[in-house]
Structures are given as C-alpha cells and as structure tokens.
C-alpha positions in Angstrom: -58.0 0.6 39.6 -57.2 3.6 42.1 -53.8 4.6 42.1 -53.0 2.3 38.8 -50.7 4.0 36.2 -51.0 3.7 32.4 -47.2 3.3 31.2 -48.6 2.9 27.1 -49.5 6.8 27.6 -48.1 10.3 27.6 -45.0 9.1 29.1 -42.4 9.7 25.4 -39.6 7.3 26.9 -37.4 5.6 24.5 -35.5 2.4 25.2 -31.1 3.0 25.4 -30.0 2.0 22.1 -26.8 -0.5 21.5 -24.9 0.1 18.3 -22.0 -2.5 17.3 -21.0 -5.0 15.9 -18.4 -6.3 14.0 -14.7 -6.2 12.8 -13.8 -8.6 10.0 -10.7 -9.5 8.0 -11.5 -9.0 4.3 -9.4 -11.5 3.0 -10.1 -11.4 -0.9 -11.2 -7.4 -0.1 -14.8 -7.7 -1.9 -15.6 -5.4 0.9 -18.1 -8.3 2.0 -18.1 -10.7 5.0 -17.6 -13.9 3.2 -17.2 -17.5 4.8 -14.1 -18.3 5.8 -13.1 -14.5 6.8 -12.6 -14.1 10.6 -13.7 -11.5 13.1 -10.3 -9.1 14.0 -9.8 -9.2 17.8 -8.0 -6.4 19.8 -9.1 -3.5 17.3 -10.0 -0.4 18.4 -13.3 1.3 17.9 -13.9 5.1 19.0 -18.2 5.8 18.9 -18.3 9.9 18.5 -22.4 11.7 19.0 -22.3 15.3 16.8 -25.2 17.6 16.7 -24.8 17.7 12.8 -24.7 15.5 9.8 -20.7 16.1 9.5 -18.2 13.9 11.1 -14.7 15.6 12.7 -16.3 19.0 13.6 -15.7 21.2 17.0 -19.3 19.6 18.4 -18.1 16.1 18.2 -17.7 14.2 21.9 -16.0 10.8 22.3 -18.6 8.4 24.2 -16.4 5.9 24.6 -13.6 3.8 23.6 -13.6 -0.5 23.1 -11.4 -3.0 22.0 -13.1 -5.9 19.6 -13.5 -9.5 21.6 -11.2 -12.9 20.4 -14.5 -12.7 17.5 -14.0 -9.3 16.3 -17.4 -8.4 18.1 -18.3 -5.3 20.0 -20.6 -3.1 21.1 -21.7 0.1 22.7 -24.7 -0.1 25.3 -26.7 2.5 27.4 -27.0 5.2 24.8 -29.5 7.8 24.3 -30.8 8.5 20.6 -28.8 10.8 18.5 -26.5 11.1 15.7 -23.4 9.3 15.9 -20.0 8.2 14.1 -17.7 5.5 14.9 -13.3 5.4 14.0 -12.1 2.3 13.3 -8.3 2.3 14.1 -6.4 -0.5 11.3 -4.4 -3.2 12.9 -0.5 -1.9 12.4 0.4 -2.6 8.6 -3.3 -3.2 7.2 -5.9 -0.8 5.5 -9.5 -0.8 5.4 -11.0 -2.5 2.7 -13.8 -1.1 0.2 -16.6 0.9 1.9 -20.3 0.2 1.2 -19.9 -2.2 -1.1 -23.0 -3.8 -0.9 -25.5 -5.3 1.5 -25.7 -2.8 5.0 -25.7 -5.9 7.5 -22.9 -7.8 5.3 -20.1 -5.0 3.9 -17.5 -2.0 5.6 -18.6 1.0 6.7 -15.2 2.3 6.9 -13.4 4.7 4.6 -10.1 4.7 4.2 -9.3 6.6 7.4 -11.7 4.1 9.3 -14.7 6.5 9.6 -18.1 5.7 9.1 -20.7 8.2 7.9 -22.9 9.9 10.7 -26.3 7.8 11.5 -29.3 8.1 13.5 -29.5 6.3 16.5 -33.3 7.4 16.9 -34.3 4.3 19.9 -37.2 2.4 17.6 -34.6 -0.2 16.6 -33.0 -0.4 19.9 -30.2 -2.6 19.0 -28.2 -1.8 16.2 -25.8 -4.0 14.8 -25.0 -2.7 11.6 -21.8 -0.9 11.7 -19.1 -3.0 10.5 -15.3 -2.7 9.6 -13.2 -4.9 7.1 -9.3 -4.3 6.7 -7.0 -6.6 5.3 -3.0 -7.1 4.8 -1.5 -5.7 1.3 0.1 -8.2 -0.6 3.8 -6.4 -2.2 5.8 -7.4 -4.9 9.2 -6.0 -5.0 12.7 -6.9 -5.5 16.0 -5.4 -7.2 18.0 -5.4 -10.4 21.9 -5.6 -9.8 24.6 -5.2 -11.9 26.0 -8.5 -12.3 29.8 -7.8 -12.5 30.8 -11.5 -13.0 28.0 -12.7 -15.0 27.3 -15.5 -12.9 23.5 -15.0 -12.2 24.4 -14.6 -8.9 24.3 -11.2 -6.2 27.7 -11.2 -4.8 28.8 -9.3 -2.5 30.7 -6.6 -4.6 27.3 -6.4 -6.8 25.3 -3.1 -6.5 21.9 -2.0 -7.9 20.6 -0.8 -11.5 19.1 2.1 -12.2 16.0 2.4 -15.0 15.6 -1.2 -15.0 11.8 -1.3 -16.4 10.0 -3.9 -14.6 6.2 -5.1 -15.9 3.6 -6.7 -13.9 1.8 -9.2 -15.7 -1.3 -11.0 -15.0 -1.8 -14.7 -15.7 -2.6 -14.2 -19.3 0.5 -12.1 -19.8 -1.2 -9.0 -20.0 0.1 -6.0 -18.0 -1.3 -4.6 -15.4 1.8 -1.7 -13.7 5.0 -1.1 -14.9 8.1 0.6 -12.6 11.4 1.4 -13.6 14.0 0.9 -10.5 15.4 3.3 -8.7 19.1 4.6 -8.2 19.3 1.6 -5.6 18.1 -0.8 -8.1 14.6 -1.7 -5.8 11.5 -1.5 -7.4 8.1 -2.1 -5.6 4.4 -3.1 -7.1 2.2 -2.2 -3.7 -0.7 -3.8 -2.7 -1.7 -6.2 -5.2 -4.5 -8.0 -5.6 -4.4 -12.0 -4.4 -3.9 -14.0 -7.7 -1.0 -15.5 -10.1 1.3 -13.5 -11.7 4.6 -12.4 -13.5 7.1 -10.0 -14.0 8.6 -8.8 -17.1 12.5 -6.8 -17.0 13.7 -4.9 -20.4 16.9 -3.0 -20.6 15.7 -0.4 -23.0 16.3 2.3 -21.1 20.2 1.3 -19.7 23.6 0.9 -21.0 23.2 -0.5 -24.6 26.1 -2.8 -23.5 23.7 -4.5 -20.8 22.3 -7.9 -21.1 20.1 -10.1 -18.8 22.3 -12.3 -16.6 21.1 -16.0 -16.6 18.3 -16.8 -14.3 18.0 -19.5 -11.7 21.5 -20.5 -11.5 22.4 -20.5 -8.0 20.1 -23.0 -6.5 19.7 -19.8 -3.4 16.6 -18.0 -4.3 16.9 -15.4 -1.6 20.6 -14.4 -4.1 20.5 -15.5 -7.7 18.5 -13.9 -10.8 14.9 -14.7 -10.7 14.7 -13.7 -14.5 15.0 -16.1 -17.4 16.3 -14.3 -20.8 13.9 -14.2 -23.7 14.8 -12.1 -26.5 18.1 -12.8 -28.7 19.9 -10.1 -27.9 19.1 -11.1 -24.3 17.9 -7.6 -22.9 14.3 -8.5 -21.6 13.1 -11.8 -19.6 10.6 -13.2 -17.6 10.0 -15.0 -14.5 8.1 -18.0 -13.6 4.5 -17.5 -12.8 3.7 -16.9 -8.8 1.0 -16.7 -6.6 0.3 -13.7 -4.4 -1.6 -15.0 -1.5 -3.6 -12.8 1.3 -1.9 -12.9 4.5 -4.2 -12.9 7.5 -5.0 -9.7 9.7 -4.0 -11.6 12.5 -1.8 -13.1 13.8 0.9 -11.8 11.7 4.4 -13.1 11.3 7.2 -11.1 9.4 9.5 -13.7 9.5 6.7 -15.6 7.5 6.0 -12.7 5.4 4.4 -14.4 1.8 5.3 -11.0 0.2 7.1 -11.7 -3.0 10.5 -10.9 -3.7 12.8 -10.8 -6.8 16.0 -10.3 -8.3 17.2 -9.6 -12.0 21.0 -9.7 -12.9 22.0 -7.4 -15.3 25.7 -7.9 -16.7 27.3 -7.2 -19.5 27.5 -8.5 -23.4 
C-alpha cells in the first residue's frame, strides 16, 4: 500500500535487554540452588557496562544500583547491548559461596569479592536471567583452654587461659581434619566449617609436663565447666562428645541465637 512501511527490513533495531535475577542463600554451599534454600532479600547488586573483557578497569560506568525483593529477585531493565559485570555486596558476616559450580541457570556467579565475570548482553536473548549470587553464614568452632587452678573442672573467676594447648578437629569417624594450638589467651578458633557432626581432640604435649586434663562435664553450666573428657592414663589428652555444626540462615540473623560452637578444656595440675 502507499505510504506503508516494512519494519522486518533495513531498520538494525534491537529490543532493551533485562539482565537479573537472583540472590540465594547456599545453605549446604554446593554452590547450587537446591530446594529448601531461600532467595536473600535486601542485598545489593551494582550492574557495571566496560568496553573490554576486564572487570574494575578506568572504562567501567555504574548503570545502576538495586536492592533484591522479600524473594531475593531482581533485575535491571531498559538496557542497550554491551558487555557488562555485576558486584554482589555479602549480607554483613556472610561470604559468597562457590562460583560456577555447575549448571549456568542453577549455580553463583560470584567470586569471592561478589564479582561476576564480564558477559555479552548482545539483545537476541532479550531477557536474561542468568546471573545469580549464593552466600551463606560460616559455621565457627572455637573455645578456650584455662588453667584450672582448683581442679574442679570448673572456670572460676581467678582461672586464666593456656597457652600451646593443641586442639584437633575430628570428623565423625575420628579422623582429623585441622589442628590449632591456643594462643597466649588460651582461645582457639576452627573458622568456617563445613555443616556436619564433629569432635575435638585437646593433648598437652606441648605444655608444662606437670599439666593434666581437668575432669569434664562436672559443673552442670556448660557455658563454664570443661567440655573435655580425659582419655589417656596419664590424663594429658581428651575428647569431647560428638556435635553438630548446623548452617545458620543468611537471614534473618540472630546473635543471641548464634548455633556457633563453643568449648572449654580445663587444664590443672597432677
């Protein structure tokens, strides 16, 4: 018809291109959104465009900042094609999970500092909802040895810490996985263990040979006496009871709540 025009032709025009889409709380830190592992709200994502394949260079411009929806959700709208990189800021006290750890539209694009690699945003797949985040709360084991001046099992008041107190994580099987010797304060600290069931090992070797370990479990106040039941003859290693280390969730997060394991190990003397 006179005065139609064809819009299939000639014209080059590319649709705007969306890129989000998701924050998630990698609870057993696979890397992988599994069932059962929530969407982060409140997090906030940073989308960067560069004119080069490297992300943090001079070139870089912010396009715009967002904060992730009660889901974890969001998502950047309007954009032209181009190369692009988003930062992922952790939620106070987490990290970020694994990166790449498997399927694209399932795992964390993050690194450790929250970046993602540069992509093309190239307009043919308009909406792209691939770029992903997973972080997650580290689990910490950690406690003190005292010096036990009366023997009773029990941290009293007048009671300060050991020094070179070798301490052992053990797995469920007994087999270790870290060991930590405590420092002039007496605290030692196993960071960011996996979730599972565990157990600590104390040996004197390395302390006063007149040191023994105090008995364990005697005060009926777990938050003061010895966690550490003796097991050698001449008393200078033990053991505790198995634990569990459980995740604690992303959010919300309660310190007072805190599942993060403490322990204490009396040292006295023969």
């Amino acid at each position: 018809a006179v005065g139609a025009v064809d819009l299939s032709r000639g014209a080059g025009l590319r649709p705007a291109v969306s890129i989000g889409d998701f924050v998630f709380d990698d609870r057993n830190r696979d890397g992988l959104q599994n069932t059962g592992e929530p969407g982060v709200a409140g997090a906030k994502v940073r989308l960067y465009r560069t004119n080069d394949a490297k992300a943090g260079n001079a070139d870089d411009v912010l396009v715009g900042m967002q904060r992730t929806d009660v889901n974890g959700k969001y998502l950047f709208t309007g954009l032209s094609a181009g190369k692009y990189y988003l930062k992922f800021t952790a939620v106070t006290g987490t990290r970020f999970t694994k990166q790449n750890a498997g399927n694209d539209a399932r795992d964390s694009d993050a690194n450790a500092a929250g970046d993602t690699a540069v992509f093309i945003a190239d307009g043919v797949a308009s909406v792209d909802k691939s770029h992903d985040a997973g972080m997650y709360r580290p689990i910490d084991v950690t406690g003190m040895a005292f010096l036990d001046i009366n023997g009773n099992g029990i941290r009293d008041a007048r009671d300060f810490g050991e020094k070179k107190v070798a301490v052992r994580l053990l797995d469920s099987l007994g087999r270790m996985l870290d060991v930590v010797s405590t420092g002039a304060d007496g605290k030692f600290w196993f960071k960011d263990v996996k979730p599972g069931t565990y157990q600590l090992s104390f040996d004197l070797t390395f302390t006063s040979n007149d040191y023994i370990i105090s008995p364990g479990n005697r005060g009926g106040d777990d938050k003061l006496d010895s966690d550490v039941i003796q097991l050698t003859r001449n008393k200078r290693s033990g053991n505790t009871a198995k634990f569990k280390a459980d995740f604690e969730p992303v959010e919300p997060f309660d310190a007072t709540k805190s599942k993060f394991r403490y322990f204490f190990c009396g040292v006295t003397t023969k």
